[in-house]
Structure formats: structure tokens, C-alpha cells
C-alpha positions as CSV (number, residue, x, y, z in Angstrom):
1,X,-30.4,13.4,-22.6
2,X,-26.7,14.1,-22.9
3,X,-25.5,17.7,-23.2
4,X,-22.2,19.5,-22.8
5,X,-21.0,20.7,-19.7
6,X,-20.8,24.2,-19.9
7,X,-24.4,23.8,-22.3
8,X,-26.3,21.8,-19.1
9,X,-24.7,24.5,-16.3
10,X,-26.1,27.2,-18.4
11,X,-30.0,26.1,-19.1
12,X,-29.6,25.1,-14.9
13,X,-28.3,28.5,-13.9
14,X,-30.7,30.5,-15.9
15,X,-33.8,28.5,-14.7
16,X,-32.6,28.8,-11.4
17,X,-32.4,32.4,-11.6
18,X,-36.3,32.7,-12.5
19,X,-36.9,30.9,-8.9
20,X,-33.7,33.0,-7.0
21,X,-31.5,29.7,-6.3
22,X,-31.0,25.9,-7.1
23,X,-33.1,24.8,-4.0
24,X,-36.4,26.6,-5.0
25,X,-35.9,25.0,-8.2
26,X,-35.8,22.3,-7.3
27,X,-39.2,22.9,-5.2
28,X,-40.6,23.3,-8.4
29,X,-39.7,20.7,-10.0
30,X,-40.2,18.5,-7.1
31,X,-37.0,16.6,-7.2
32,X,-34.1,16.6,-5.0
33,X,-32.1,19.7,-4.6
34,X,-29.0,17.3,-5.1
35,X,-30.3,16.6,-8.3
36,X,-30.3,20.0,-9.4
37,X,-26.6,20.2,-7.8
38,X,-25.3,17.5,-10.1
39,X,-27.5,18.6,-13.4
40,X,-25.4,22.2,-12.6
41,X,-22.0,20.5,-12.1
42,X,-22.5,17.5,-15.1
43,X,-22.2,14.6,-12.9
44,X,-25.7,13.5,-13.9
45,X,-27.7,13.7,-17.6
46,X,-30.9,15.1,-17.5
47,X,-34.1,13.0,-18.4
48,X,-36.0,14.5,-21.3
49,X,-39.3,15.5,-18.7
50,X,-36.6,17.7,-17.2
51,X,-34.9,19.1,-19.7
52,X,-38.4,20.3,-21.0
53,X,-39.2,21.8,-17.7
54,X,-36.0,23.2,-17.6
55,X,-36.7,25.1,-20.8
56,X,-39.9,26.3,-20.6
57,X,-38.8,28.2,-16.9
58,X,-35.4,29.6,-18.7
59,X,-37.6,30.5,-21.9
60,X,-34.6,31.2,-24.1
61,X,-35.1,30.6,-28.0
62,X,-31.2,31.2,-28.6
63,X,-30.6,28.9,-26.0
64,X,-33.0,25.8,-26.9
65,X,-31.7,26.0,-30.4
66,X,-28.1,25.3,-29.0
67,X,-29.2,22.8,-26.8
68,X,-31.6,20.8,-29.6
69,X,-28.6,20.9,-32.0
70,X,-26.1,19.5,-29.0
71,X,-28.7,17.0,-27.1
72,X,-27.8,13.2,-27.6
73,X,-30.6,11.2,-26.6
74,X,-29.4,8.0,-24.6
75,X,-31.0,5.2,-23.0
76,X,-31.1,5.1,-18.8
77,X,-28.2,2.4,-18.5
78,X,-25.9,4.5,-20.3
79,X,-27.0,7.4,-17.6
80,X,-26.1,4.9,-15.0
81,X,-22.8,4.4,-16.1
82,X,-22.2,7.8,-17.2
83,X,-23.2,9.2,-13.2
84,X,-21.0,6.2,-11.8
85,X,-17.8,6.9,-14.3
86,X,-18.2,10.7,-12.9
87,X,-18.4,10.0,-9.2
88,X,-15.5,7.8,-9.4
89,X,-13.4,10.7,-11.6
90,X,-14.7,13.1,-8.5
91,X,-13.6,10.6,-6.2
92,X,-9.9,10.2,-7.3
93,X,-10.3,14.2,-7.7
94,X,-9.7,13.8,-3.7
95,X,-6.7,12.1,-3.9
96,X,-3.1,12.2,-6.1
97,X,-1.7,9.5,-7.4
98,X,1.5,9.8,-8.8
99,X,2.1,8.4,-12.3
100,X,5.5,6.9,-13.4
101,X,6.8,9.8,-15.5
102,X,6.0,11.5,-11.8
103,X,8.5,9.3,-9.9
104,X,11.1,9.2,-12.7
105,X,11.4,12.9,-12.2
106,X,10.2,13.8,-9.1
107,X,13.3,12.2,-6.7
108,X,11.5,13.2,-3.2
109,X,8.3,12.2,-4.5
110,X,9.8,8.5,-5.3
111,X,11.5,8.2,-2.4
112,X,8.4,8.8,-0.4
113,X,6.9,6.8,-2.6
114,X,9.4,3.9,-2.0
115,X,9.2,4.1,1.6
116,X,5.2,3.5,1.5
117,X,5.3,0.9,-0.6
118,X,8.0,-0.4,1.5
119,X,5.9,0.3,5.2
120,X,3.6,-1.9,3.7
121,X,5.6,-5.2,2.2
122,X,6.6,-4.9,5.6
123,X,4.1,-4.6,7.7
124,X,0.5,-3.8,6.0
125,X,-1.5,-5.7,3.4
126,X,-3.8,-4.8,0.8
127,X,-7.5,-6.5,1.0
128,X,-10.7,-7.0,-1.0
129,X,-13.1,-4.9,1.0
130,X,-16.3,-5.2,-1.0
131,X,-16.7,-8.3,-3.4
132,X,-19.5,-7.1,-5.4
133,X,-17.7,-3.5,-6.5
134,X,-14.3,-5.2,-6.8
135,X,-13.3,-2.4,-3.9
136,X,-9.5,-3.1,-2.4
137,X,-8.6,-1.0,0.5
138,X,-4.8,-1.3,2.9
139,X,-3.8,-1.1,6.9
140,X,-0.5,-1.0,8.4
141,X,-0.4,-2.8,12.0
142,X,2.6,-1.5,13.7
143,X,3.6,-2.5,17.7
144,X,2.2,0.1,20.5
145,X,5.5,1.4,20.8
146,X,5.9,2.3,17.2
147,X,4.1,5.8,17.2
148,X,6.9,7.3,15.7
149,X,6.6,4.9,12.7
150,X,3.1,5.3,12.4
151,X,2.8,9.3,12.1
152,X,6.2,9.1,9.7
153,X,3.7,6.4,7.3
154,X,0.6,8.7,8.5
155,X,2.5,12.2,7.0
156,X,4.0,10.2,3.8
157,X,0.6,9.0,2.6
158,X,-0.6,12.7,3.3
159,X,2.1,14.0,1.2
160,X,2.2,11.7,-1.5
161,X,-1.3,10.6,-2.1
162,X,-3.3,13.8,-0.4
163,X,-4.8,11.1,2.5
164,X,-5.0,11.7,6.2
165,X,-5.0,7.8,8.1
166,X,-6.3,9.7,11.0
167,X,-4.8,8.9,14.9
168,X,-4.0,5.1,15.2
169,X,-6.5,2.9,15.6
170,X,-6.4,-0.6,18.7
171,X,-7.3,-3.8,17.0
172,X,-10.5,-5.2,18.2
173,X,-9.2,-8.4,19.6
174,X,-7.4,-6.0,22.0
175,X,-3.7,-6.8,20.8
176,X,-0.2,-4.7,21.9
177,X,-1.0,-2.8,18.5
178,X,-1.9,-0.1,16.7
179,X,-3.5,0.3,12.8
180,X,-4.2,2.7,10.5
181,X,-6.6,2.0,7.1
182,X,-6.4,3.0,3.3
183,X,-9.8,3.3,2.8
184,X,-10.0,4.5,-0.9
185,X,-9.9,2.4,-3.4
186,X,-7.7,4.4,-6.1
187,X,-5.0,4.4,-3.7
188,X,-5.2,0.7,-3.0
189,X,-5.1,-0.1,-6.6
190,X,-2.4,2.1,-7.0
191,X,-0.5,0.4,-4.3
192,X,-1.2,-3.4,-6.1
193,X,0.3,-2.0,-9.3
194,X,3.2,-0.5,-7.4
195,X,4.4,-3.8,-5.7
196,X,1.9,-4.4,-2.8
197,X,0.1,-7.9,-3.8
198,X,-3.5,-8.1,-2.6
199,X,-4.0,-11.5,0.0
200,X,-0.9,-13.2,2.2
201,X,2.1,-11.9,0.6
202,X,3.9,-14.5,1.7
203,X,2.3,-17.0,-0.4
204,X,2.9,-14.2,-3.3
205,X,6.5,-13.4,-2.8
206,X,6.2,-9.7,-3.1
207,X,9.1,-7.6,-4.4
208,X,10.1,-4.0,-4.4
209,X,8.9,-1.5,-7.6
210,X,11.3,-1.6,-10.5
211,X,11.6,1.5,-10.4
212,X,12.8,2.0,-7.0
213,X,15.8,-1.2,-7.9
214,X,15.7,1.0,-11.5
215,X,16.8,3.9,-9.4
216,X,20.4,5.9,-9.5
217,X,20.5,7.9,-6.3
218,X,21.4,6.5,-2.8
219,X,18.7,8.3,-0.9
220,X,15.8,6.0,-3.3
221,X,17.9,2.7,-2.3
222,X,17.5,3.6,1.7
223,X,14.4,5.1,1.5
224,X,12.9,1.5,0.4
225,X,15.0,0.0,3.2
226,X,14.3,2.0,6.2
227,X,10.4,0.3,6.4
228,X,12.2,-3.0,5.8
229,X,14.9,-2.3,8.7
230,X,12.7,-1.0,11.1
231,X,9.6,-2.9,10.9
232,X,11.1,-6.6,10.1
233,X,14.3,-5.8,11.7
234,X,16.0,-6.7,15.6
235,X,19.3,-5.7,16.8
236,X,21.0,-8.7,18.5
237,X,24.5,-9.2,20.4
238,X,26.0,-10.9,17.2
239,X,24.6,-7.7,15.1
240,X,21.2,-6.9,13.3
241,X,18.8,-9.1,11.0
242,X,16.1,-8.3,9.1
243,X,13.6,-11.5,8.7
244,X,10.6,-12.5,6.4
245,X,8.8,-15.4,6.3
246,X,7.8,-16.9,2.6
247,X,5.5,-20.2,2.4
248,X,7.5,-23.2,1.3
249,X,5.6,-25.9,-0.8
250,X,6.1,-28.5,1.8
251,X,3.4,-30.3,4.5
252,X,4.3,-32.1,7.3
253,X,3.9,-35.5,5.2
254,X,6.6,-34.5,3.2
255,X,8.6,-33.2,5.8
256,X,7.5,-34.5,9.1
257,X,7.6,-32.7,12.0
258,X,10.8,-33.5,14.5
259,X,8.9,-34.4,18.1
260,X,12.7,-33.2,19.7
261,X,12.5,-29.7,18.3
262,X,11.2,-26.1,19.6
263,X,7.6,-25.7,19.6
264,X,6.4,-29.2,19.4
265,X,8.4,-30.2,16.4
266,X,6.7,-27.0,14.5
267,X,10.5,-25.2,14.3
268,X,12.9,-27.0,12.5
269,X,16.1,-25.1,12.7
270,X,19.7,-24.7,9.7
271,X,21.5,-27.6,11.2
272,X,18.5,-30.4,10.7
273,X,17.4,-28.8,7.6
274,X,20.9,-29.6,6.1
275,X,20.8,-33.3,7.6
276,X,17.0,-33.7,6.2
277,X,15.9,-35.2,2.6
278,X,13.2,-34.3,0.5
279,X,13.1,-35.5,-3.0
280,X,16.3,-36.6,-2.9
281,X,18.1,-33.4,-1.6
282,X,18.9,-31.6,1.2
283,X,16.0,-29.7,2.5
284,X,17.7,-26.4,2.8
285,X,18.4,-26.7,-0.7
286,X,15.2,-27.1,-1.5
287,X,13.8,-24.9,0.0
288,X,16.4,-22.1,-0.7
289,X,15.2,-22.4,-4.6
290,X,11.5,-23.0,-4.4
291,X,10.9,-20.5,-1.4
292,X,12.9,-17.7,-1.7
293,X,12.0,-14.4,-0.2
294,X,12.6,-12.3,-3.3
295,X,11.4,-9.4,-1.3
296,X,14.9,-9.7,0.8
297,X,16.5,-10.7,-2.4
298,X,15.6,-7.5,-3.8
299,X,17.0,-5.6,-0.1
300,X,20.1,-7.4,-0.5
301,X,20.8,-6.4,-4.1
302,X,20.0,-2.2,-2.6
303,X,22.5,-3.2,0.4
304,X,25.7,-3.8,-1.9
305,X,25.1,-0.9,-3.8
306,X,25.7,0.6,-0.8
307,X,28.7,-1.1,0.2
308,X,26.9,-3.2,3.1
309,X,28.3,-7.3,2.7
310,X,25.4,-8.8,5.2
311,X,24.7,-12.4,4.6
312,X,21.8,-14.0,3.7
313,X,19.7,-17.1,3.8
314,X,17.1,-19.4,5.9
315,X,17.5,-19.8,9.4
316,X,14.8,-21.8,10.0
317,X,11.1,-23.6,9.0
318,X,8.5,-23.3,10.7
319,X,5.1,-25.2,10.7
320,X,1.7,-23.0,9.9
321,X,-1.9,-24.1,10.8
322,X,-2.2,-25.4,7.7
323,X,-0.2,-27.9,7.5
324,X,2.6,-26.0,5.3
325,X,5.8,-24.9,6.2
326,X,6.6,-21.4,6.1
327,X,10.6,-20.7,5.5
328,X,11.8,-18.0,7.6
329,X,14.8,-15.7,5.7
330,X,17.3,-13.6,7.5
331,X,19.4,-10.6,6.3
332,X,22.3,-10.9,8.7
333,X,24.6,-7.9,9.6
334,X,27.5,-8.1,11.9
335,X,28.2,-5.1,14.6
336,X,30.8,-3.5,12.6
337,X,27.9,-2.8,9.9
338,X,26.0,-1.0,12.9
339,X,27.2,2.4,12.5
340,X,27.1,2.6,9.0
341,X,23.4,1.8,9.6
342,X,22.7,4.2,11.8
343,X,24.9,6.9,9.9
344,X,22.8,6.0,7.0
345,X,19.9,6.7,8.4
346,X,18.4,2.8,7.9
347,X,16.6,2.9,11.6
348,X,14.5,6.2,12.6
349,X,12.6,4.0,15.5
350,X,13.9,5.1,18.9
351,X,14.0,2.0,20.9
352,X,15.9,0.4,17.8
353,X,18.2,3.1,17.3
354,X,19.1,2.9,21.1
355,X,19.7,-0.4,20.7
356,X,22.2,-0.3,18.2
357,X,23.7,2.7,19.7
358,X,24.3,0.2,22.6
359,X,25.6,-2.3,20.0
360,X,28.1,0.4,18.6
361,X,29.7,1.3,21.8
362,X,30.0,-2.4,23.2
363,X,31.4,-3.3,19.3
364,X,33.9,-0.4,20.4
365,X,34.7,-1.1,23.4
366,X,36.0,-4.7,22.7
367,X,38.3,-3.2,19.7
368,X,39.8,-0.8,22.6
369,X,39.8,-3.7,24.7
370,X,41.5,-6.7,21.9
């Protein structure tokens, strides 16, 4: 039998006060005192045996008139989906999850936001944890060395979405890593309709929410990078890089593997990619319109809104398990763009910072000494 809220809690509390409490009621009755709990609260209907007990102990004429004019009499699947369409309300009770007005108007709310979104495309995934309830949940793997990285993901997610990772967790295949887990579904989902693709995002080609590119202040643009520069990014002599890998639609048959190069043949660096053919064109070329990393695409378009000029493109192929190639894409910056980048605020990560500090004074230090 369906009843209104406030009309169920009432016939509960007032049977419950003919026994002193919930729990001796449900003695009585001989059901479970959870039962009672979620009779009380609306999460579950009543079947008609009960609400007839339930009556006769609160013996209330005023009362069963109200309820006999309210009372809907349903059959037990729609009970079933009524108690589950309650426990998942209750369930996303325990978490926020910001709508789009929310981020339009909220701007440290979207920028924390963006960088989430971002830690992941970077360096997490979102995966179908239970097939038979459609049930996605997410994990960030980070380096050993990249506490810093994880707490700053760990406190976002607590201040956006209300969740608590927990410390990091070691892989089981005893890896130089660290994880944490999303297990809650409505955060997941939230994070698939916000730019994080469920399965191997770089068959997907993921790119960043529209309404972080859709964005007018500076501090949204970097917040969406600094995930990008610090977990896909290296500081080298020539400068920094960020790099992502995106799957090319290429085999080894197509493009055979070159016995001479790194790895085997599996690495086929820029300069043989611009001497190979595939379909009658150079294979960088190829490759550069059928496998782009729009992720990077969408970085690079942030970068020249903030005055950055990096370069960017493939470097080089490499070949999966598979049998596929996977095209490897670089953001290149040169050592003069190091300051700005650390200035900016682009690299929180310690031992990257430190290296690009290093990179700035040795940039320096050859102005002084040209």
C-alpha cells in the first residue's frame, strides 16, 4: 500500500508508542526492526497485513479515515522499484554533485571541478564495476613519489563531491605506485558526462568539459592544465613536454615494423614517419588527421589564451600488443616558457618544480653567459 510520507511516519510513530519504541514493535509484529526503520522514514511501502496490524495497535478512527482516503494499493514490483528508486535518492543524499548552473556561477567550484576532471584524463579511468546493475566506478594511479598529487586530488574530490578516497592504496601486482578509488556510482556517472570516457581513453579521444574551454577567467584555463602538466608532463634540457598517447588506426601490415628501430622495430620515430607511405601519403600525415589527441588539442587552445606559443605534434609511433599502433603527441615548450610555468602555477609537484627551477637558472645562466 502506498501512503504519504508524513501519513506512514505518523500511523508508525503512534503504534510504536503503544509498545515504547520501534524495536519492540517490531517484536510484535515479528519483522525486522529495519523494516520498521524504513516504514518510519518512507523508504519502503507497507503490505496491506501490515498496515492492518499497524492500525488496530495505533487504534485511531481519525487517523484510519485519513489513511483509507490517501492509501494507493499497488502491486509488489512497483514496491520493488519504489524501495530501490529511494535507496539510490538516499545514496546520492551522501554525495554532491554539482549541476551546470553550479559551475557557471560557482568559479572555485569549476575550477576544482576542472582540475578533477583533468587528474583523471590524465591519469585515472572510469570502469564498469558491476555488469548486471550497470554500476561504473574511477581510480587515479599516480607514481610513489606523487603523494602530494594524490592528497591535492584526495581533498578536491572531498570538496567538490563530499567523498573521502581514503590514504593511498599499492597495486596488487606490487608496482612503484599508488591508487585511490571512486567507488560510487553517481560520482562516476557524473565524471562520464563531464568528459571522463568510460574504457581506454585513448581509443576514445577524450577532451576537456565545454564548459571549462567555455570559460572566461584565467585561473579555470590553469586549473584544467595543472593535472595535465604534472601528471603527463617531464622537464627536459631543451624545455618541458607534456605527452599522450591516442591509438592510430594502423597494424603492423599496414605499416610494418622497421627491424633497425628502438625497441625491436615497435618505435618508429618523426624522421621515418615522414619518409614512410601509407595510402599514398606520408605517414605523419596520416596519422596527424586520423589520430589526433584532441585532449592536447584542447590544452593547446587554453595555452594561447595564456600567451604560452609551445609547439605541437607526434613525435613518435609506437607498436601496442595488439597489433595497432598507438601515436604518441607532444606539447613542446622551450626553457624560456619555464618561468612563466612555474609563475603560473602549472606544476605544484615538488620534484617537477625543482626541476624546472634547475631549468630556469641554467636558461639564465647561458643569457648571462651569450
Amino acid at each position: 500500500m502506498q501512503l504519504p510520507a508524513e501519513l506512514q511516519k505518523e500511523l508508525v510513530e503512534k503504534a510504536a508508542t503503544k509498545y515504547g519504541n520501534c524495536q519492540e514493535l517490531a517484536k510484535h509484529l515479528n519483522i525486522p526492526k529495519s523494516s520498521v526503520h524504513y516504514y518510519r522514514i518512507g523508504r519502503l511501502t507497507m503490505p496491506e497485513s501490515v498496515l492492518k496490524s499497524l492500525l488496530g495497535i495505533a487504534n485511531d478512527e481519525n487517523l484510519r479515515e485519513r489513511i483509507e482516503a490517501a492509501s494507493v494499493t499497488k502491486d509488489r514490483m512497483w514496491a520493488i522499484e519504489y524501495a530501490k528508486s529511494v535507496f539510490i535518492e538516499s545514496c546520492k543524499d551522501r554525495v554532491t554533485l554539482p549541476t551546470r548552473d553550479d559551475l557557471l556561477r560557482n568559479d572555485e567550484l569549476r575550477r576544482r571541478a576542472a582540475s578533477i576532471v583533468s587528474y583523471l584524463l590524465a591519469e585515472g579511468s572510469v570502469w564498469m564495476l558491476k555488469d548486471k546493475w550497470g554500476e561504473y566506478a574511477a581510480n587515479i594511479t599516480l607514481s610513489n613519489e606523487e603523494t602530494g598529487l594524490y592528497n591535492h586530488f584526495r581533498a578536491l574530490c572531498h570538496d567538490v563531491f563530499r567523498y573521502d578516497l581514503g590514504s593511498p592504496q599499492k597495486p596488487g601486482n606490487g608496482a612503484n605506485a599508488i591508487r585511490g578509488f571512486i567507488y560510487s556510482r553517481f560520482v562516476a556517472e557524473w565524471l562520464i558526462e563531464n568528459g571522463m570516457p568510460s574504457g581506454d581513453k585513448a581509443a576514445i579521444g577524450p577532451r576537456l568539459p565545454d564548459w571549462v574551454m567555455n570559460a572566461k577567467d584565467e585561473e579555470t584555463w590553469v586549473a584544467a592544465l595543472q593535472p595535465l602538466f604534472d601528471g603527463e608532463g617531464s622537464a627536459r634540457r631543451s624545455g618541458f613536454s607534456i605527452s599522450q598517447s591516442r591509438h592510430a588506426q594502423l597494424d603492423a601490415v599496414i605499416l610494418p615494423r622497421d627491424p633497425r628501430a628502438k625497441r625491436f622495430g615497435r618505435v618508429i620515430g618523426l624522421n621515418r614517419l615522414r619518409e614512410k607511405e601509407v595510402f599514398g601519403m606520408r605517414a605523419i600525415d596520416y596519422c596527424t588527421m586520423t589520430a589526433r589527441s584532441e585532449l592536447l588539442d584542447d590544452a593547446f587552445t587554453l595555452l594561447k589564451r595564456l600567451r604560452f606559443k609551445p609547439r605541437i605534434g607526434i613525435t613518435s609511433l609506437f607498436l601496442k600488443d595488439s597489433g595497432f599502433w598507438s601515436a604518441n603527441w607532444n606539447i613542446m615548450f622551450t626553457r624560456s616558457d619555464v618561468s612563466e610555468i612555474l609563475r603560473m602555477g602549472l606544476v605544484i609537484d615538488e620534484r617537477k618544480r625543482c626541476a624546472l627551477v634547475q631549468l630556469a637558472r641554467r636558461g639564465k645562466e647561458m643569457q648571462t653567459y651569450i
